[in-house]
N, C-alpha and C positions, 0 to 999 in steps of 0.2 A: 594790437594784434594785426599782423597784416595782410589784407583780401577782406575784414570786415568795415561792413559800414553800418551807419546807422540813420533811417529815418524815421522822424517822429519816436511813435514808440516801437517798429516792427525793427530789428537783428537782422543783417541780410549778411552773408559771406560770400565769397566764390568757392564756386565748384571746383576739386581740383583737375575733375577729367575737362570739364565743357569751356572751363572758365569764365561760368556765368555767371553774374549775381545771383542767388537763392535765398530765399527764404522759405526754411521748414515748415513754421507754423504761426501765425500772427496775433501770436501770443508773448514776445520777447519783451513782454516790458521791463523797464530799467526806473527805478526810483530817482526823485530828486535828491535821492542821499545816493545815488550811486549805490545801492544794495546790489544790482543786478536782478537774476531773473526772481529773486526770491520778494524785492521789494517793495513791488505793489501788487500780489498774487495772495489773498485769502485762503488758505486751505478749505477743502470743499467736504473733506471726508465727515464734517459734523451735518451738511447740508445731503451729500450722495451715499450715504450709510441704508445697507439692509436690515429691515425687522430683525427681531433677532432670532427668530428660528428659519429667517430664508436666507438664502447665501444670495452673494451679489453679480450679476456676471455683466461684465462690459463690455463694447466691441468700440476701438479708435474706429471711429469713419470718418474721411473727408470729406466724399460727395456723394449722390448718385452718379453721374459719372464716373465715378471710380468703382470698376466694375468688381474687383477684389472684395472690396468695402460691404457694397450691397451685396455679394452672395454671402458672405459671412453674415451679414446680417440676418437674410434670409434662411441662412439654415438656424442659426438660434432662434427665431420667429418660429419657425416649424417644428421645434423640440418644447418651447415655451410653454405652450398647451400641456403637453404632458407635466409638468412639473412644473403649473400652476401653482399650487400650495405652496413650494420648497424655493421658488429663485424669483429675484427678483431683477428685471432686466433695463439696461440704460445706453444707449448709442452716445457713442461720445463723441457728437460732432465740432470736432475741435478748429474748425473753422470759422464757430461763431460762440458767442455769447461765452457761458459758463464751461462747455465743452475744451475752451482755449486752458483754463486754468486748470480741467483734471487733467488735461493730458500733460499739461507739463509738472504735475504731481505725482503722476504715475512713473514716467520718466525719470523723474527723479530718485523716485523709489526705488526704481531701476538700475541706474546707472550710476545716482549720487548727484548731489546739486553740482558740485564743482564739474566734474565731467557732462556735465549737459549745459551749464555756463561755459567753459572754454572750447569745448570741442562738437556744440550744437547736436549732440546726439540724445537723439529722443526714441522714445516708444514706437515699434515695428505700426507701421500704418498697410494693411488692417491689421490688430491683433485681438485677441480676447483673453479676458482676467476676468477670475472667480476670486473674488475676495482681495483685490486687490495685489493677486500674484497674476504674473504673462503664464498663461497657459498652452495658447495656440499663438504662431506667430504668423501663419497661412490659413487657408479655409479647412477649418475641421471634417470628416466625414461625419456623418452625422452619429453614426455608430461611436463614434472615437468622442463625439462631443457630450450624446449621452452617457459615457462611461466613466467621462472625467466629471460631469456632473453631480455623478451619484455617491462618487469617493467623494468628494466636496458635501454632501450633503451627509453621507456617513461621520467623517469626517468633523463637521460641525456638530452633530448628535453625540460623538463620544466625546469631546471639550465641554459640552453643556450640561453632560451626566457627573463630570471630573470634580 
C-alpha cells in the first residue's frame, strides 16, 4: 500500500491533507505470521467486562493535554457518584499499556477488522461506549449523558428479567 510505512512494531501512513507521516495509535502491531492488526492483540473483553448487574461505560483518551479527552472524562466523573451501584467506569488510555489493545477492539467492533487494517480508521478519540457500543462521539451534556445511562441500565434490567 502506498504512503505506509512501517517501524518496528507502530503503522505509520501519510496524511492525505498535510502529507505527513501519522501514526494513529501505537498500538499497530503486526505478527511474525503477518496476521496484521489482529496477530498479536489478546482480546481484553474477558479481562475489561462489567459485574453483571452494572453496565460498562468507557471514554478513548489520549492525554491530559488533550482537552476534549479530559472534559469528557470529567463530566462522567461527575455523574459516576450518582450511579455508583449501576456503572461501572474505565478510561481508555490508548496510549499506553492495555488501553492500546481495547481501543483497537472497539474499533473494530466498529468498523470491522478489515476496514481498520487497510484504511487506519479507528474509534472517534474522545468517544464514550456503554457496553461496548459508541454512544457519544463529542462531550456529552451531562443531562444527555445521564439519560443514556439510565436507558442503558433499564435496558440491562429487562435482558436480565428475559
Amino acid at each position: 500500500m502506498q504512503g505506509v510505512g512501517r517501524a518496528d512494531v507502530l503503522l505509520y501512513f501519510k496524511c492525505p491533507t498535510t502529507k505527513q507521516m501519522r501514526c494513529p495509535v501505537n498500538a499497530y502491531a503486526v505478527s511474525a505470521h503477518g496476521h496484521g492488526i489482529r496477530g498479536g492483540i489478546k482480546l481484553l473483553e474477558s479481562v475489561i467486562m462489567p459485574k453483571a448487574n452494572k453496565i460498562l461505560i468507557e471514554v478513548m483518551y489520549k492525554a491530559d493535554y488533550c482537552l476534549p479527552c479530559f472534559y469528557m472524562d470529567q463530566t462522567v466523573l461527575e455523574v459516576q457518584a450518582k450511579y455508583a451501584d449501576s456503572i461501572e467506569y474505565h478510561r481508555v488510555d490508548f496510549l499506553r499499556g492495555e488501553g492500546k489493545k481495547r481501543f483497537l477492539e472497539l474499533s473494530c467492533s466498529l468498523y470491522g477488522e478489515e476496514i481498520v487494517n487497510k484504511h487506519c480508521r479507528v474509534a472517534p478519540v474522545p468517544s464514550l461506549f456503554i457496553d461496548g457500543e459508541l454512544v457519544f462521539d463529542a462531550i456529552p451534556p451531562i443531562f444527555e449523558l445521564e439519560d443514556a445511562i439510565e436507558e442503558a441500565i433499564q435496558q440491562k434490567r429487562s435482558n436480565q428479567m428475559r
